[in-house]
C-alpha positions as CSV (number, residue, x, y, z in Angstrom):
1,X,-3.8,-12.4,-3.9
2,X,-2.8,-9.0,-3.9
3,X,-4.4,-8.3,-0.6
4,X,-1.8,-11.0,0.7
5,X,1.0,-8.9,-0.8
6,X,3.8,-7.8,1.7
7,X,2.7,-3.8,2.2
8,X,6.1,-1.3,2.0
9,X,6.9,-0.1,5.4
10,X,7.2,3.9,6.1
11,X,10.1,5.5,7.4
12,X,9.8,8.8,9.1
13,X,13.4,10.2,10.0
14,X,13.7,12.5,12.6
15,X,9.8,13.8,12.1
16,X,9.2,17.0,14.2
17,X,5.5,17.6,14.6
18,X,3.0,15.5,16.2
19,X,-0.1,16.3,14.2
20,X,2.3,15.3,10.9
21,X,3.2,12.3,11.9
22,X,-0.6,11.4,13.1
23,X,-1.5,13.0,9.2
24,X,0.9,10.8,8.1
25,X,-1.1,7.7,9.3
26,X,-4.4,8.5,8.3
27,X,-2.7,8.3,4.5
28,X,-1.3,5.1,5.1
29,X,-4.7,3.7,6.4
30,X,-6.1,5.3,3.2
31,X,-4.0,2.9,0.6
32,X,-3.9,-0.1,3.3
33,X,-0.5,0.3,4.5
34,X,-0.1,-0.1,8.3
35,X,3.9,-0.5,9.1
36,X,4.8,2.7,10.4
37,X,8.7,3.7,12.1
38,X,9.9,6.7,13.2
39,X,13.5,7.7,13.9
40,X,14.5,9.7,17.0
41,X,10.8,12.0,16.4
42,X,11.8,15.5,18.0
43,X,9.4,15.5,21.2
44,X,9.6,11.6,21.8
45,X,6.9,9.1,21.5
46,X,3.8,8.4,21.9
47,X,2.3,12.0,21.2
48,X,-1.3,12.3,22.0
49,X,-1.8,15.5,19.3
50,X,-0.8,12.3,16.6
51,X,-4.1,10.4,17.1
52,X,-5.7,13.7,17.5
53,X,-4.6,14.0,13.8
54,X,-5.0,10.6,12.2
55,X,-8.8,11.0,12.9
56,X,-9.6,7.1,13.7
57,X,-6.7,5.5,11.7
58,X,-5.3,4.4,14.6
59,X,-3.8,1.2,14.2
60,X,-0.4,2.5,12.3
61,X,0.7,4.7,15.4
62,X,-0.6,1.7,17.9
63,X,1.7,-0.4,16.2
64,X,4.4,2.4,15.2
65,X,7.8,1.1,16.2
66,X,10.4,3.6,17.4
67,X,14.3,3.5,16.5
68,X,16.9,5.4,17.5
69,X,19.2,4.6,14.7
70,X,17.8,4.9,10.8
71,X,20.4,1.5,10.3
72,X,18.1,-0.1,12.9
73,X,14.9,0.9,11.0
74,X,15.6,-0.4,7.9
75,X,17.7,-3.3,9.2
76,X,15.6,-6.2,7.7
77,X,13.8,-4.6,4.1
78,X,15.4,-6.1,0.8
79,X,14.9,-3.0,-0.9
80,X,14.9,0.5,0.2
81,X,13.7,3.9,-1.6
82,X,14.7,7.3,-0.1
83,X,11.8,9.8,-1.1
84,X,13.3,13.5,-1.6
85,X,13.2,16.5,-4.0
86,X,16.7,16.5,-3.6
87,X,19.0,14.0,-5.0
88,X,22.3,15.6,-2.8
89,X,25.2,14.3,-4.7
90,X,24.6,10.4,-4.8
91,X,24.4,8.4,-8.3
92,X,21.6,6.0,-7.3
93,X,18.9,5.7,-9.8
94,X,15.8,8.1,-9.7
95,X,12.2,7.6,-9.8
96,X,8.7,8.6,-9.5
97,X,6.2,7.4,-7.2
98,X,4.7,5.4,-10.0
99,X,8.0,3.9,-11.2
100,X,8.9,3.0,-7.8
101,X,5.6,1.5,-6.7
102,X,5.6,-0.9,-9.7
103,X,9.2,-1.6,-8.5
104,X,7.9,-2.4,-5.2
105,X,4.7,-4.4,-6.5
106,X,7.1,-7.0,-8.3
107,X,9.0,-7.1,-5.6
108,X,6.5,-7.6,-3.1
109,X,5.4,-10.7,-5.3
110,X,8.6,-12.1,-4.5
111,X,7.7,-12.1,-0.9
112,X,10.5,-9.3,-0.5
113,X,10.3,-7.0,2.1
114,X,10.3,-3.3,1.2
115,X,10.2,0.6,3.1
116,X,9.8,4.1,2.0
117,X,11.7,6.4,3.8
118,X,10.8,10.1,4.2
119,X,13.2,12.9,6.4
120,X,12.0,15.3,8.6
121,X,9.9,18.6,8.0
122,X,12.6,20.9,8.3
123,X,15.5,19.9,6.3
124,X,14.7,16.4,4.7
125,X,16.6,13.7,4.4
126,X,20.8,13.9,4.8
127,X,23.0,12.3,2.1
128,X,24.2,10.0,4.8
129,X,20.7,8.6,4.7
130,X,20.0,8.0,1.1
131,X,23.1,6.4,0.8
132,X,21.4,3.4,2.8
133,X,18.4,3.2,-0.3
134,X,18.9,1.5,-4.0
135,X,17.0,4.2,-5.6
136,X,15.5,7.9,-4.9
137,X,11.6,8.3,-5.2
138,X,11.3,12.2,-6.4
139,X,7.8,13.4,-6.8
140,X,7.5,15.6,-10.2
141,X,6.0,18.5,-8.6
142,X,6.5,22.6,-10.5
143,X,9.6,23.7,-9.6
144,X,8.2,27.0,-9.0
145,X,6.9,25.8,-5.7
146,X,8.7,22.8,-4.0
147,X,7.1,22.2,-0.9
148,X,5.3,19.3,0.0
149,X,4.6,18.6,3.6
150,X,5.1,15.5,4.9
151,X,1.7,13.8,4.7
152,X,1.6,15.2,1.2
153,X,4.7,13.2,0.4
154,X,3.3,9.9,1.6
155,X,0.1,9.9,0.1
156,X,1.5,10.2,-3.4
157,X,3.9,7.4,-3.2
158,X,1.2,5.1,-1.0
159,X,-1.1,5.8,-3.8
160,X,0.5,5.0,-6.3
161,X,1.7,1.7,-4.7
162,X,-2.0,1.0,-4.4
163,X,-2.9,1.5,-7.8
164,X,-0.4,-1.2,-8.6
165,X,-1.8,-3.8,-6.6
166,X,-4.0,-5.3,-9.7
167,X,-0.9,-5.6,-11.7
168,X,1.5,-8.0,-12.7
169,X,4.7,-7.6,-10.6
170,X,7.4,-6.3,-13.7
171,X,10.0,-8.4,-14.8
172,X,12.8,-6.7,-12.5
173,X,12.3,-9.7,-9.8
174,X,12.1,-13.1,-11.3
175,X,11.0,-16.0,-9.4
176,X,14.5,-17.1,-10.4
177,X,16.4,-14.4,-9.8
178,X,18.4,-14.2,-6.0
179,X,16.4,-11.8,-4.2
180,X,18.4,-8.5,-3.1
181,X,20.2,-9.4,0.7
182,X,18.7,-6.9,3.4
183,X,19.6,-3.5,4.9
184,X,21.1,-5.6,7.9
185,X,23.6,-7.4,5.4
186,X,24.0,-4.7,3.4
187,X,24.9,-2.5,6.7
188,X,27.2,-5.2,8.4
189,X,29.2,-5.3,4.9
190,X,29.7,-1.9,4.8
191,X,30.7,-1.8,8.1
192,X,33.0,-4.7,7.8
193,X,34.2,-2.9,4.5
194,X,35.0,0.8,6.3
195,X,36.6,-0.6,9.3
196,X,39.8,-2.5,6.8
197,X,39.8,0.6,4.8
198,X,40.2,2.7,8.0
199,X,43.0,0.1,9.1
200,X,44.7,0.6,5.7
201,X,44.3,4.3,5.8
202,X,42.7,4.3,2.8
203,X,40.1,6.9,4.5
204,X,42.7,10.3,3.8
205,X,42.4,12.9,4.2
206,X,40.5,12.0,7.3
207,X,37.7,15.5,6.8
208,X,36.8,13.3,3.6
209,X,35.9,10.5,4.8
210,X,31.8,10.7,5.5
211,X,32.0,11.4,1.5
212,X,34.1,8.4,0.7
213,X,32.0,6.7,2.8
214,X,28.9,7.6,1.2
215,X,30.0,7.0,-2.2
216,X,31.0,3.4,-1.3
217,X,27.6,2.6,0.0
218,X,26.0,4.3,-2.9
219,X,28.5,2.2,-5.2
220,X,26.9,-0.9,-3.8
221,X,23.7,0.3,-3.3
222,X,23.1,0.8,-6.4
223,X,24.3,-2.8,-7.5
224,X,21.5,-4.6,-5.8
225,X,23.5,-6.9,-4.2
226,X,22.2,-10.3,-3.0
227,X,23.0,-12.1,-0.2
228,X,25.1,-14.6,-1.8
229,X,27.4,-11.7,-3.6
230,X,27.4,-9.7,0.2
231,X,28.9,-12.7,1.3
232,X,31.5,-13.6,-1.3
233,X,32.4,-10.0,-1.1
234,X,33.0,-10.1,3.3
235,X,34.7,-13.1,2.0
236,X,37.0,-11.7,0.0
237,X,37.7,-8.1,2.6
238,X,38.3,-11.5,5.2
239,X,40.6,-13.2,2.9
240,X,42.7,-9.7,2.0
241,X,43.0,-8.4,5.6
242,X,44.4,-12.5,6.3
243,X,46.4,-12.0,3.8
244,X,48.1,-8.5,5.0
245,X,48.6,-9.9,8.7
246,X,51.0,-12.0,7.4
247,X,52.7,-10.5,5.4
248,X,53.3,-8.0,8.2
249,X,53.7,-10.7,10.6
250,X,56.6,-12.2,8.3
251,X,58.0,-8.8,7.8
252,X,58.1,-8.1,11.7
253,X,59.9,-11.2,12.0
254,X,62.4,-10.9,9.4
255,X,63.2,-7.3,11.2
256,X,63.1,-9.2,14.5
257,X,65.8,-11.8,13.1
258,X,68.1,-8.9,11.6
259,X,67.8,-7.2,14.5
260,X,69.0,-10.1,16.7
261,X,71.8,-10.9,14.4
262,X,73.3,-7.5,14.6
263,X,73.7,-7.5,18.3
């Protein structure tokens, strides 16, 4: 069965080298994962140095799938975890590899669709981009020396999900539990969200709104909504934004009326 499981996708933001991203999918061929995306990689795609590199793990970066938006990548995974040794301001819950992967594995069970999303060489992921994930993945490494490169980084998480794949999935996704709605829902409620706060000017001042921003999406990011509560929610952001056209619409006309009667 656990052959059958649905593998985590890897997300490469913004990779820069080549011969990386090729290292990158020789891991994933090493712990059986296959589903490979890169976002907006620095000198285009395909790169001949990254089958060079992948030495006969091929089949990730013939299949890779290129986005030019990160929203686009991650548009139809349940659950997202942003890997980074820096956490950058956002109250989502952290883990390690192994905690995550037994996050994944039980949610893989439940026929969930899950990603792992590493940033670039050079500077990582951007708080803008973990807000989009419902928990960091931070590897425990010395803090005397940081630096992991990139294929580094993936083979510790894809290991650990493979040593997981034996186990029973943990109790954090019943069979009778809603699963969690998608990155597309998730993404079109923020949206939906942003655009009646920016109407109400709620968004001031306006250099502060990519923080607002960010700490709404990591508010209900880190709630795990399901599709059914991202629903009720757009529901309820419909039902208020209704509810302040009319009032301005019977406030325009009372002026319109008083207006009319003074002439």
């Amino acid at each position: 069965m656990s052959e059958l499981l649905p593998c985590p996708c890897v997300i490469l933001n913004e990779p820069q080298l080549a011969e990386n991203i090729g290292a990158v999918a020789r891991v994933m061929a090493n712990f059986g994962l296959s589903d490979l995306r890169l976002v907006r990689p620095r000198d285009g795609w395909p790169q001949e140095r990254a089958w060079a590199s992948a030495s006969g793990a091929d089949w990730p970066l013939n299949d890779a799938k290129v986005f030019e938006r990160l929203e686009d990548a991650v548009a139809g995974l349940n659950l997202l975890y942003a890997t980074t040794a820096r956490p950058r301001e956002t109250r989502l819950p952290i883990l390690t590899p192994r905690e995550a992967a037994a996050e994944l594995n039980a949610a893989a069970h439940q026929g969930l669709n899950t990603g792992l999303l590493f940033g670039g060489e050079r500077a990582g992921l951007e708080t803008q981009d973990i807000a989009l994930a419902q928990a960091i993945v931070t590897i425990p490494i010395d803090p005397k020396f940081r630096s992991l490169n990139l294929a580094q980084a993936v083979a510790l998480t894809a290991y650990e999900w493979r040593m997981t794949m034996a186990d029973q999935p943990r109790e954090a996704f019943r069979a009778n539990e809603d699963p969690p709605a998608d990155q597309a829902e998730l993404i079109g409620f923020y949206e939906h969200l942003e655009k009646e706060l920016d109407a109400s000017g709620f968004f001031y001042p306006p250099e502060k709104r990519p923080s607002m921003v960010r700490n709404l999406r990591v508010i209900f990011a880190r709630s795990r909504l399901t599709l059914q509560e991202v629903r009720t929610l757009r529901g309820v952001i419909t039902a208020l934004t209704k509810g302040r056209g009319r009032v301005l619409a019977r406030l325009a006309a009372e002026r319109a009326a008083k207006e009319q009667g003074s002439q």
